[in-house]
OpenMM code with the backbone's topology and positions (N, CA, C; nanometers):
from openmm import Vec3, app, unit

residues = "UNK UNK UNK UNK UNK UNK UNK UNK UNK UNK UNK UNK UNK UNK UNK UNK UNK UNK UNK UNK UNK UNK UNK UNK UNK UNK UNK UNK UNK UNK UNK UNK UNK UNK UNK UNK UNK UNK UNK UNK UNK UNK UNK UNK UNK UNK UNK UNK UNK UNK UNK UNK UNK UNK UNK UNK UNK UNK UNK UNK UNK UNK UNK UNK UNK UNK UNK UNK UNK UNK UNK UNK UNK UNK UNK UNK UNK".split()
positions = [
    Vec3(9.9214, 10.5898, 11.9119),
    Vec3(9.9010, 10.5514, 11.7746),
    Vec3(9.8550, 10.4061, 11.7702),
    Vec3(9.7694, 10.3857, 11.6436),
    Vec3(9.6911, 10.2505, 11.7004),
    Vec3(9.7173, 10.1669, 11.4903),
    Vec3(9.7904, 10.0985, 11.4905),
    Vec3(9.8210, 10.0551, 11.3408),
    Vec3(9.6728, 9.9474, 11.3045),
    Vec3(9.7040, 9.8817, 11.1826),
    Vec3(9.5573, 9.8312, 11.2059),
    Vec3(9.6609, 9.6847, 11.0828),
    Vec3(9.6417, 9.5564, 11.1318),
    Vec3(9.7008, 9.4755, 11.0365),
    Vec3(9.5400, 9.4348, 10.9633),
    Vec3(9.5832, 9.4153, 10.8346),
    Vec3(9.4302, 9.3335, 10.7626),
    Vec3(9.5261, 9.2065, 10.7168),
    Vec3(9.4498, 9.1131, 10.7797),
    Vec3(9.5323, 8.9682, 10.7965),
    Vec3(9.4184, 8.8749, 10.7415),
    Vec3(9.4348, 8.7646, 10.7360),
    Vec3(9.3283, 8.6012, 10.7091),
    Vec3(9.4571, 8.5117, 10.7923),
    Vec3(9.3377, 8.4373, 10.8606),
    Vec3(9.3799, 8.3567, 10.9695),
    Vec3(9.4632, 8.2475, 10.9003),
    Vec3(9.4293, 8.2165, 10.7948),
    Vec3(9.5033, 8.0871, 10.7245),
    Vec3(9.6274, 8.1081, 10.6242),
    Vec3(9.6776, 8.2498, 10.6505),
    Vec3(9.7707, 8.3233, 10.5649),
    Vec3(9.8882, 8.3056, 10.6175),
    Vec3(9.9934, 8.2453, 10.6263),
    Vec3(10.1518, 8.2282, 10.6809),
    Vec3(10.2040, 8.3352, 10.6728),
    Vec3(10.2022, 8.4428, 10.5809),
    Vec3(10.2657, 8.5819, 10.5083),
    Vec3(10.1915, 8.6572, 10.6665),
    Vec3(10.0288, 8.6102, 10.6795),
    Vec3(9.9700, 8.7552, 10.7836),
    Vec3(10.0526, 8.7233, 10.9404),
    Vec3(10.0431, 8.5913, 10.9314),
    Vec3(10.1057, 8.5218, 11.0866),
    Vec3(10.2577, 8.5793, 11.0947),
    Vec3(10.3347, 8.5578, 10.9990),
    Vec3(10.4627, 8.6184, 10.9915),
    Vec3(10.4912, 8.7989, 11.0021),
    Vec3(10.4268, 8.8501, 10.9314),
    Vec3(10.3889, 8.9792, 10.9630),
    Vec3(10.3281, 9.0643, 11.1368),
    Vec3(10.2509, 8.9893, 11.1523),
    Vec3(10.2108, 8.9377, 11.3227),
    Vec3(10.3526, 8.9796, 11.3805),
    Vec3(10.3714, 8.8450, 11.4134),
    Vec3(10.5287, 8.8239, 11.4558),
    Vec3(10.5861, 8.9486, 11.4696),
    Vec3(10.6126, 8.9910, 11.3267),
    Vec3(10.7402, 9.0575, 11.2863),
    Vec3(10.7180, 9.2153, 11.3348),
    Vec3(10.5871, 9.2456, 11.3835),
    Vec3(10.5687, 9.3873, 11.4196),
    Vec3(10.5653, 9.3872, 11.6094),
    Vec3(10.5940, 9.2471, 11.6457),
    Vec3(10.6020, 9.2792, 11.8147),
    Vec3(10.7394, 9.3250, 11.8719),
    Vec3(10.8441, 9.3315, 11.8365),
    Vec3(10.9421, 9.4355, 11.8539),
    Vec3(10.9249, 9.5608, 11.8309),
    Vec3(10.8349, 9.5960, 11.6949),
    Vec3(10.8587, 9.7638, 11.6816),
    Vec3(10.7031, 9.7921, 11.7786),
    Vec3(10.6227, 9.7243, 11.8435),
    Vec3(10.5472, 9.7897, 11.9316),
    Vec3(10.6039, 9.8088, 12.0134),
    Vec3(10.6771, 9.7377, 12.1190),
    Vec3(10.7692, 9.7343, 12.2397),
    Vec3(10.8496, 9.8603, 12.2398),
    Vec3(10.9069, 9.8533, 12.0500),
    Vec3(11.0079, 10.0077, 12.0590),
    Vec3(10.9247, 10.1149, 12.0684),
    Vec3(10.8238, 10.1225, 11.9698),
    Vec3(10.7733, 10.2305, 11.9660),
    Vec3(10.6460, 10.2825, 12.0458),
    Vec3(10.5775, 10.1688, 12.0589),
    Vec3(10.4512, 10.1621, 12.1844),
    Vec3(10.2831, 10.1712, 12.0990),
    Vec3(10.3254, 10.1845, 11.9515),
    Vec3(10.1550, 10.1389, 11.8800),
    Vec3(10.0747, 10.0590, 11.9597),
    Vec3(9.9520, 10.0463, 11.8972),
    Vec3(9.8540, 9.9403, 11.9674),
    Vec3(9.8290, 9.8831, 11.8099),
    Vec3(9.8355, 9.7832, 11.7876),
    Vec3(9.7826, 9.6781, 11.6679),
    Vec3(9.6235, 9.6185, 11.6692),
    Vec3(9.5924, 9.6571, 11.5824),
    Vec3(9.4104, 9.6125, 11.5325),
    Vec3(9.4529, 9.4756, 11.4388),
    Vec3(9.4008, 9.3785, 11.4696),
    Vec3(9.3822, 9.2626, 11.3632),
    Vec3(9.2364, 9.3029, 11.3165),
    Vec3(9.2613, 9.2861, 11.1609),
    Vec3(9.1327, 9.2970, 11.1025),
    Vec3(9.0955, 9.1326, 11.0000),
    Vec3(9.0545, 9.0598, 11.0625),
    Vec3(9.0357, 8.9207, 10.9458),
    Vec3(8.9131, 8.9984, 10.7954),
    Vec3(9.0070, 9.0075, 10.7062),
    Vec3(8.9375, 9.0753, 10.5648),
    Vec3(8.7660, 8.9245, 10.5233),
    Vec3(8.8068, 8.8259, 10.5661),
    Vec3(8.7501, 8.7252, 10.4819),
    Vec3(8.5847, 8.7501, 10.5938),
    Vec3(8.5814, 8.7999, 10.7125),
    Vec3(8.4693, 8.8281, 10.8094),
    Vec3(8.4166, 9.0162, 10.7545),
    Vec3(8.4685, 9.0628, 10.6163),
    Vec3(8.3866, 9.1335, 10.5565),
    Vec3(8.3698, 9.1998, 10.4014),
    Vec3(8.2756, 9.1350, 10.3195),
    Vec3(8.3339, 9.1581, 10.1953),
    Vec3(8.3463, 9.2283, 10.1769),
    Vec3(8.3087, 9.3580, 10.1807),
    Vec3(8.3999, 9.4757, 10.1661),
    Vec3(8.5663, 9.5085, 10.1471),
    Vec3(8.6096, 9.4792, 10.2662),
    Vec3(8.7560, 9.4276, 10.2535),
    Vec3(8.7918, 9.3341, 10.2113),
    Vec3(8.7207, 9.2167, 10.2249),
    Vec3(8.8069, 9.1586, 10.1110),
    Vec3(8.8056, 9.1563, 10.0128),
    Vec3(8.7202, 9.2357, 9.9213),
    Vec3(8.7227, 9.2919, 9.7683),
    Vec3(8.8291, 9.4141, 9.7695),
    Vec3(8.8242, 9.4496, 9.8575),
    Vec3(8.9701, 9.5349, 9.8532),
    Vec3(9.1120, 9.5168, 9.8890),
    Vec3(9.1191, 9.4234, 9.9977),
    Vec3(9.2357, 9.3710, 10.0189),
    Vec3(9.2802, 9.2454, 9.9897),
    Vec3(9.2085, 9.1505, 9.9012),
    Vec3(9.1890, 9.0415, 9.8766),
    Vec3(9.3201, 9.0094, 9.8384),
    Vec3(9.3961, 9.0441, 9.7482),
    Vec3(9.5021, 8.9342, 9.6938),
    Vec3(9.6460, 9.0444, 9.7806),
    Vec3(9.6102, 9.1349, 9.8687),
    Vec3(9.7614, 9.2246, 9.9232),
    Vec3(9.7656, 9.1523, 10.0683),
    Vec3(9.7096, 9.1112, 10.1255),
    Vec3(9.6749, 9.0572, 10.2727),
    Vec3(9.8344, 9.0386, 10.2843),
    Vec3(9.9060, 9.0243, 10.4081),
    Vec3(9.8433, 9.1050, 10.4841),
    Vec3(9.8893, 9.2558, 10.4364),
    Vec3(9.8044, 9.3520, 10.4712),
    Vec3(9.8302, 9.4876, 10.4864),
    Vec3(9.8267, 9.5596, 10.6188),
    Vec3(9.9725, 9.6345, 10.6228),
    Vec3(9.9711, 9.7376, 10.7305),
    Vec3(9.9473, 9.9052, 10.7405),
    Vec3(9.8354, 9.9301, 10.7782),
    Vec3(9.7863, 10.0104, 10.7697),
    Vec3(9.7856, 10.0854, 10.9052),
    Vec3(9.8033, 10.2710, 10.8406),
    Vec3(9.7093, 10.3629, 10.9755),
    Vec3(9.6504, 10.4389, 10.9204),
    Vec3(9.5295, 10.4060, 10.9572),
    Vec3(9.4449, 10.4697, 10.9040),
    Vec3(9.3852, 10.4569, 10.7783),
    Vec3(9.3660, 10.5096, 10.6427),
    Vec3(9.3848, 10.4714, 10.5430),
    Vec3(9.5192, 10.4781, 10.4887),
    Vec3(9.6291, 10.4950, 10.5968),
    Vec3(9.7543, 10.5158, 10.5030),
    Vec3(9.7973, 10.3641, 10.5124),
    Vec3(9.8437, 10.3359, 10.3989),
    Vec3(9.9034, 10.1779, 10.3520),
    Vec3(10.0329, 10.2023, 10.3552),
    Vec3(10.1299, 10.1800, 10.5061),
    Vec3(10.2511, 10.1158, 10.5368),
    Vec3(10.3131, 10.0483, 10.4423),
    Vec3(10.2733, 9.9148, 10.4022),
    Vec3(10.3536, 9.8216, 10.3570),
    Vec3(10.2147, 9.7284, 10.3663),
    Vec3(10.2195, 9.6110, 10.2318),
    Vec3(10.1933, 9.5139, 10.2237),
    Vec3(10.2553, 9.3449, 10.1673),
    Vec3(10.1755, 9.2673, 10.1883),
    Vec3(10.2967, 9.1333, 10.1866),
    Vec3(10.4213, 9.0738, 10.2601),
    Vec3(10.5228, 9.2094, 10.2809),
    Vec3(10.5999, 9.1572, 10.3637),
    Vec3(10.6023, 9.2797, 10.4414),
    Vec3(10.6619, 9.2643, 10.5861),
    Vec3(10.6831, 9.3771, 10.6461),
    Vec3(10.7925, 9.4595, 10.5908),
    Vec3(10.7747, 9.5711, 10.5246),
    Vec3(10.9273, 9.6920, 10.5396),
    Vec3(10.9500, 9.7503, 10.6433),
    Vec3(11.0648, 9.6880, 10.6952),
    Vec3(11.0915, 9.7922, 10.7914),
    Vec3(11.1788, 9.8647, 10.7693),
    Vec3(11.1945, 9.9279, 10.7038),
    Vec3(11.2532, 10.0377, 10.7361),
    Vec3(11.1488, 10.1785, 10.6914),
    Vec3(11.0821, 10.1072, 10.6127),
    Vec3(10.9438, 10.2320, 10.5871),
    Vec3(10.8676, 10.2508, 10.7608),
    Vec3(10.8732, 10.1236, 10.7863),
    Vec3(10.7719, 10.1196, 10.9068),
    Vec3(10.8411, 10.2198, 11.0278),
    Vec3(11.0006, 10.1732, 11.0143),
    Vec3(11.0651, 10.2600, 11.1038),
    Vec3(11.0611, 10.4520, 11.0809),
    Vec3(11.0722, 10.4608, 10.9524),
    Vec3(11.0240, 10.5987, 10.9150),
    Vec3(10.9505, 10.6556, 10.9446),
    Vec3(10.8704, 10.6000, 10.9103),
    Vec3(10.7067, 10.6337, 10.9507),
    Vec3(10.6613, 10.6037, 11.0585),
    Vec3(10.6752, 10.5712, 11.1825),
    Vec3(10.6775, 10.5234, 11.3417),
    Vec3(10.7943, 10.6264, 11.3954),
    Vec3(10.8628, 10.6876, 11.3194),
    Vec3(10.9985, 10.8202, 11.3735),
    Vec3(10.9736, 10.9624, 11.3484),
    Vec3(10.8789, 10.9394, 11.2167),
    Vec3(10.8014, 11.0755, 11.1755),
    Vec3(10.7109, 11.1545, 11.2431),
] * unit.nanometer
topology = app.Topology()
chain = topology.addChain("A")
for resn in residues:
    res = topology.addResidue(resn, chain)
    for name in ("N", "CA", "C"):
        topology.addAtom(name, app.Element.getBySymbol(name[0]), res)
C-alpha cells in the first residue's frame, strides 16, 4: 500500500504530519508519496487551504492534523 501526503514545504502542520506518520509506516509497512500541491495548480486549487492531506488514492484519510485512530482503522481494514 502506497499513501500519498499533499504537503507545502513551508507548512509546519505538513512537516508535523511527516513526522507523525513514520511510526505507523514501520507498524504497518505503507510507502508515503510527498506531493508539494504549490508545484501544481491543479492541486492546489483543490487542496489549497486542507494541506496537509492524507490520502490513498482518492480516498481522503484525514486532513490538517493526523487522526490516528482513523488512520489506524483504515491501515487494519
Amino acid at each position: 500500500m502506497k499513501l500519498t501526503l499533499m504537503f507545502r514545504e513551508y507548512c509546519s502542520l505538513c512537516h508535523k504530519m511527516r513526522e507523525q506518520l513514520k511510526p505507523y509506516q514501520e507498524q504497518f509497512g505503507f510507502g508515503l508519496d510527498i506531493v508539494d500541491v504549490d508545484e501544481d495548480p491543479v492541486l492546489e486549487e483543490k487542496y489549497n487551504e486542507l494541506v496537509p492531506v492524507l490520502l490513498d488514492g482518492d480516498t481522503e484519510i484525514c486532513h490538517w492534523f493526523l487522526d490516528e485512530e482513523k488512520l489506524k482503522a483504515y491501515l487494519s481494514a
